[in-house]
N, C-alpha and C positions, 0 to 999 in steps of 0.2 A: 105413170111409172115414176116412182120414187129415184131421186140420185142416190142413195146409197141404200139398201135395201136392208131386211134384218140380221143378214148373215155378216153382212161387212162387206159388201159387193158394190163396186162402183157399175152403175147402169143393171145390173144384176149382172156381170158379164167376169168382172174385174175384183179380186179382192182387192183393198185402197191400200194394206198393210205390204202387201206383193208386189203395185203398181211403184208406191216409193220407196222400197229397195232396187227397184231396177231404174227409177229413177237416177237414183244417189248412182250406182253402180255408171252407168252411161257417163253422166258428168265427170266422175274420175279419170274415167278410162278416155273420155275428151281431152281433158286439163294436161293429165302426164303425154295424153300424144301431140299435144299442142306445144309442150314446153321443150318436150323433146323436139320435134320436128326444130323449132326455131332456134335450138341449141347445135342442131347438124345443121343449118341453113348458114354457116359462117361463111360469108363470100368473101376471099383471100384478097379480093382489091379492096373493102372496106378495112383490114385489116393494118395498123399500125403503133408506133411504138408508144406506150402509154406509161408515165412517170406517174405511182402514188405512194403517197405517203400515209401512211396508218400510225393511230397511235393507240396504245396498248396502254392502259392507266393501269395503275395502281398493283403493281403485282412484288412478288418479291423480288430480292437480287437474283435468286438463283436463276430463276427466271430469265432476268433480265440477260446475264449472263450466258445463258444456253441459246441464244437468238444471236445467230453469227454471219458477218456480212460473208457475201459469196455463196448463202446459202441457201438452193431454191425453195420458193413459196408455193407450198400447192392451197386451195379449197380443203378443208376438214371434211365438207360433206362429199364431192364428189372427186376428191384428190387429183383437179382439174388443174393444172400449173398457172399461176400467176405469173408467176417472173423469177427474175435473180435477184435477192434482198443484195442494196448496192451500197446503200449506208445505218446505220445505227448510229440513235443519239438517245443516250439515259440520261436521265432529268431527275433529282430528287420528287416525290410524287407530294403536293401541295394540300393539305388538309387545311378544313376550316375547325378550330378551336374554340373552345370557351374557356374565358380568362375567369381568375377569380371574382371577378365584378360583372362578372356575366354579358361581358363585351364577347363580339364571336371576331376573333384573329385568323388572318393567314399563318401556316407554320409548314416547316419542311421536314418530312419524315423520315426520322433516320434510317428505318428499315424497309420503306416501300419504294418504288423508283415508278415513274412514266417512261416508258421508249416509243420515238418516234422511230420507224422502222418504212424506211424508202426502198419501194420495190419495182423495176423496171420490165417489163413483157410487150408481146403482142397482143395487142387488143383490139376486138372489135368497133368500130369508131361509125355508128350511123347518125342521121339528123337530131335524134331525138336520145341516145341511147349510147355510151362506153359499157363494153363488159369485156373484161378479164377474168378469164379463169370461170365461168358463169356466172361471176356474181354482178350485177350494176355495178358501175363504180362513179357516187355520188355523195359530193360531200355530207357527210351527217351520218350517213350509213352506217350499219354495222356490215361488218364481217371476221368469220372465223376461217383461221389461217394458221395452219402447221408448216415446221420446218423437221430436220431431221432431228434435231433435240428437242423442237418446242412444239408446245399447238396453244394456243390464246386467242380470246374476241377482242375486235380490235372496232376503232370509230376508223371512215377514210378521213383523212385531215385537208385532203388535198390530192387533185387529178391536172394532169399538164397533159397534154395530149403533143408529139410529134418531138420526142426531147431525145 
């Protein structure tokens, strides 16, 4: 008996085309129930106050200015609360330049701004793992975050755990 026969049958039993759609199909339907379960699994004594700070490069003033302290943080994807945004700090956003002699400069952009944007919540705090709001919270990270004027992808710059 041949593994796959001439019709496209695994064993002659199985089509291989049918076998892995239902493959693929299983593994989904595993993954979202795995992600979900561990996102209901929040145990309220792990649970504690988490300081971060995100920074938000390069965007314009308007921007900058529609990002206003007091004003809560959700998740863009699952509009899952982060925290209270506690402080704001805009920075001229720093470009690298090329001078007439073909040297590359620092310069400060008149029209873009960086906000550091400090946002404080309850967070899940286990051995291995901070999440706020669903997302990890580890430096280097990205994450996207709206408020009620703003929504923007931010880097975490910084996590304090117990502040």
């Amino acid at each position: 008996m041949r593994l796959i026969d001439e019709k496209g049958r695994l064993f002659g039993l199985v089509n291989i085309i049918d076998l892995a759609v239902l493959v693929l199909i299983i593994a989904v339907a595993a993954r979202v129930g795995l992600k979900s379960k561990l996102l209901k699994a929040v145990n309220p004594s792990t649970l504690q106050p988490v300081e971060v700070v995100l920074l938000v490069e390069d965007v314009r003033s308007a921007t900058a200015d529609a990002i206003a302290e007091g004003d809560t943080v959700l998740n863009t994807k699952s509009n899952a609360v982060l925290g209270e945004l506690i402080k704001k700090e805009v920075v001229p956003a720093v470009k690298e330049i090329e001078t007439a002699d073909g040297r590359l400069v620092k310069a400060e952009s008149p029209f873009r701004k960086d906000v550091y944007i400090t946002v404080r919540g309850q967070g899940q705090v286990t051995g291995n793992v901070i999440i706020l709001g669903g997302y990890e919270m580890r430096v280097g990270a990205n994450a996207q975050v709206k408020g009620l004027k703003f929504a923007v992808n931010s880097t975490v710059f910084s996590v304090k755990v117990g502040s």
